[in-house]
C-alpha positions in Angstrom: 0.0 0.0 0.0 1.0 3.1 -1.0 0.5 7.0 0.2 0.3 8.2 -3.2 -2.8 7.7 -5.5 -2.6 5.3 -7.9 0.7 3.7 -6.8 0.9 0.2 -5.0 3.5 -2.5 -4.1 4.1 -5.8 -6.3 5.7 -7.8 -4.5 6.9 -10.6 -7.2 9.3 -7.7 -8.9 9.7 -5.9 -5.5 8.7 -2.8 -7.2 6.1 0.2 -7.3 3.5 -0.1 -9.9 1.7 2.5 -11.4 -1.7 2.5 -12.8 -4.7 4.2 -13.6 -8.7 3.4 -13.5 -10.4 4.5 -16.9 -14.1 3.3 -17.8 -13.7 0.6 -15.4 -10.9 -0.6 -16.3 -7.3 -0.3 -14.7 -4.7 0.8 -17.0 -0.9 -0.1 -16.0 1.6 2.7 -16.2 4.9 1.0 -15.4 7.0 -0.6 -12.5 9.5 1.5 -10.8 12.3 1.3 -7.8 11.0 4.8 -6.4 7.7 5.0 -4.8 7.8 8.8 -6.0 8.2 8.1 -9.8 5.9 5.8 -10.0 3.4 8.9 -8.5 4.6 11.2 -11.3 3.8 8.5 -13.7 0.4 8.5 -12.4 -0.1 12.2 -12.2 0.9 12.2 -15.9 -2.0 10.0 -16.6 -4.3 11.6 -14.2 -3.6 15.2 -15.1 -4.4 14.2 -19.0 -8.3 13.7 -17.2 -8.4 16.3 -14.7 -8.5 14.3 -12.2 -6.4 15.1 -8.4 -2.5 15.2 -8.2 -0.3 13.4 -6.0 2.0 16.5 -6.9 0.0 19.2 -7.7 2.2 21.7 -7.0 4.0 20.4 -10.0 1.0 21.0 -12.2 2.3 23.4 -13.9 5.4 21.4 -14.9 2.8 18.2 -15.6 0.3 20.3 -17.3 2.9 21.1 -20.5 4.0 17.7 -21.2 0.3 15.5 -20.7 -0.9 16.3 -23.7 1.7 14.3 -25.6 3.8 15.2 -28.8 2.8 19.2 -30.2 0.6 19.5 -26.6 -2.2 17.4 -28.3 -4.7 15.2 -26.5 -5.9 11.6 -26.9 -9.8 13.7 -27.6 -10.7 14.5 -31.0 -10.6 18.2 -31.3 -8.7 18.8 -27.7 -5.0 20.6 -27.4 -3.6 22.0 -24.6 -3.4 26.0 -25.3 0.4 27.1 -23.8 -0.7 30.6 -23.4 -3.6 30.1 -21.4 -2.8 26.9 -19.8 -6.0 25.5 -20.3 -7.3 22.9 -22.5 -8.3 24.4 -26.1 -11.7 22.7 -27.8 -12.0 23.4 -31.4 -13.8 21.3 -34.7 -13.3 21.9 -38.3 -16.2 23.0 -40.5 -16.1 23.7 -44.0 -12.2 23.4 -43.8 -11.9 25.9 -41.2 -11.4 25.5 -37.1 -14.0 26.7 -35.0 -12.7 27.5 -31.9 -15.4 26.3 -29.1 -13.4 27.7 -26.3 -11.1 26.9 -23.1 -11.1 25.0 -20.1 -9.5 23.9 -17.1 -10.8 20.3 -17.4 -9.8 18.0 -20.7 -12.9 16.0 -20.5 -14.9 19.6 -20.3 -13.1 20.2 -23.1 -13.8 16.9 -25.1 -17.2 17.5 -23.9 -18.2 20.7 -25.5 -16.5 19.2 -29.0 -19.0 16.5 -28.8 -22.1 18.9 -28.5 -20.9 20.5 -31.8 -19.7 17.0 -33.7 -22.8 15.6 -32.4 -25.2 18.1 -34.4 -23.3 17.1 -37.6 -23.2 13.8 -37.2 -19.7 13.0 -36.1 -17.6 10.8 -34.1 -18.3 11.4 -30.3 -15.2 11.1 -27.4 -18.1 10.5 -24.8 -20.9 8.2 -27.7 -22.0 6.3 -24.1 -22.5 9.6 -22.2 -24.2 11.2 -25.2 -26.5 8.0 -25.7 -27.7 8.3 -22.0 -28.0 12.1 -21.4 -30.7 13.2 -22.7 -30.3 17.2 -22.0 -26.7 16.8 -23.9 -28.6 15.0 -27.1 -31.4 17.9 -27.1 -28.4 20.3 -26.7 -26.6 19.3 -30.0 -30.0 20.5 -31.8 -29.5 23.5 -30.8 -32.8 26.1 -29.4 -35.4 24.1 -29.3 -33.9 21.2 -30.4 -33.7 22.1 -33.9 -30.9 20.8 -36.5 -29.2 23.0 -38.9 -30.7 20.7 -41.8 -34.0 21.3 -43.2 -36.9 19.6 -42.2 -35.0 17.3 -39.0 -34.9 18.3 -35.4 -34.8 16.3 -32.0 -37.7 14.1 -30.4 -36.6 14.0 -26.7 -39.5 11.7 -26.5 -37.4 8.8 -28.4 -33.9 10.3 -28.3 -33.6 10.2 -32.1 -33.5 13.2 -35.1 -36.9 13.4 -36.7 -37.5 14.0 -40.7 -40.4 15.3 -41.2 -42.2 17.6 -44.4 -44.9 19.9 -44.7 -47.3 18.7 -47.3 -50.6 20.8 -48.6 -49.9 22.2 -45.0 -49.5 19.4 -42.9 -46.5 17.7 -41.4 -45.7 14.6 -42.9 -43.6 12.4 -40.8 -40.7 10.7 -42.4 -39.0 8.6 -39.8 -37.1 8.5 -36.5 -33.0 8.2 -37.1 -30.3 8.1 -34.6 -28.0 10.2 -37.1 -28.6 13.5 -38.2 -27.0 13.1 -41.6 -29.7 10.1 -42.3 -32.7 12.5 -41.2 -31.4 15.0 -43.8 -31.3 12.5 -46.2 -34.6 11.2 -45.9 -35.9 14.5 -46.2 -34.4 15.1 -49.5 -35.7 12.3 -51.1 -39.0 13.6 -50.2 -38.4 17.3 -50.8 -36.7 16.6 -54.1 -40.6 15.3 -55.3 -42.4 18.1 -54.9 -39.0 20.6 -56.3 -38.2 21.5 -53.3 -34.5 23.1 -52.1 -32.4 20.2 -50.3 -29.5 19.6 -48.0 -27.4 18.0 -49.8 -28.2 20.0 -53.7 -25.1 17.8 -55.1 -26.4 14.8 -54.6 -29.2 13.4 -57.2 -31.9 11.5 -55.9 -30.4 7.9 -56.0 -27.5 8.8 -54.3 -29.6 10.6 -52.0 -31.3 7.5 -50.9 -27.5 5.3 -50.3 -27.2 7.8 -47.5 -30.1 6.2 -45.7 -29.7 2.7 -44.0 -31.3 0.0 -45.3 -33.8 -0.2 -42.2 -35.7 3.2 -43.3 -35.9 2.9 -47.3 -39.1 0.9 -46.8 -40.1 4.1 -44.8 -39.3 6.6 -47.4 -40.9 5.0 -50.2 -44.5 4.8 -48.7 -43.6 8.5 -47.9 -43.0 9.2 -51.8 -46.5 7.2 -52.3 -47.8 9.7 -49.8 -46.1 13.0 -51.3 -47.1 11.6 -55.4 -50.8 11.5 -54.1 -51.6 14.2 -52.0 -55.2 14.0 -52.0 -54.4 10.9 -49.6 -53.6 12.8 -47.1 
């Protein structure tokens, strides 16, 4: 047993291990002869997830080198800002960086680049968190829980984005989708019927329909049958 977090005695090498718990699961960060290096190899580890310091007095010292190689972190759109010593959250759109702000915590950081990946469809560095929380999902639709695509926003009733077109003035529901990018696919397909601007303008019809999994076309097609003949409605 050890005084210092993370660090404990094996006695078949007669040395200090060093390791670190991450979704359940304990990571091992090396053997070593002093008790104290083997706490600094923690606090690198620890520091990279905000978590408490055996040496936090050192944090500045810690703080420039956890990020890795360039000050980068092991979360998609995360960098540790020199200047500001504070974790940097940014996400490229369009080819450009949109900078999402700073914090003190790396996961708050990773965090706020998953709101923003999340409304476009992208890879999440929390997906479990984001599956679960369902103020976080209604978040990532922005006000309201709208989408920046036409006809999809956020049922919080089913945790899923919602295509849906208005037809002879009423709201034609075209499916429930766990991405965004699917939603806004479906609705193309529906709005490119009746001539109407889509999401995706460079993509024709059929190709507008690969983007859709399998599971739904079934789904859009008695919505074309609906949208050809109006009068059904």
């Amino acid at each position: 047993m050890s005084r210092f977090k993370g660090v404990g005695w094996y006695k078949s090498s007669c040395k200090w291990m060093a390791q670190i718990r991450i979704d359940s699961k304990k990571i091992y960060l090396g053997y070593f002869d002093d008790e104290e290096a083997a706490a600094r190899a923690y606090d690198k580890a620890a520091a990279r997830m905000g978590r408490p310091l055996n040496f936090p007095a050192e944090d500045g010292d810690i703080r420039a080198v956890k990020g890795g190689i360039g000050g980068s972190s092991h979360f998609r759109g995360v960098s540790w800002e020199k200047r500001k010593s504070k974790w940097k959250a940014q996400i490229q759109i369009d080819g450009k960086e949109k900078y999402l702000g700073c914090f003190d915590d790396e996961d708050a950081a990773a965090r706020a680049v998953d709101k923003a990946a999340a409304r476009m469809g992208r890879p999440l560095n929390f997906p479990a968190a984001a599956a679960t929380d369902k103020d976080t999902r209604a978040a990532t639709g922005g006000i309201g829980g709208s989408s920046h695509f036409k006809g999809v926003s956020w049922n919080t009733s089913t945790s899923m984005w919602n295509a849906s077109i208005q037809i002879d003035g009423e709201q034609v529901c075209l499916g429930y989708f766990d991405d965004e990018e699917e939603a806004a696919s479906a609705y193309d397909v529906a709005a490119e019927r009746v001539a109407r601007p889509l999401n995706f303008p460079a993509s024709d019809g059929d190709k507008a329909a690969t983007r859709v999994s399998t599971h739904h076309v079934e789904t859009k097609k008695r919505a074309h049958s609906e949208i050809a003949t109006p009068s059904s409605l």
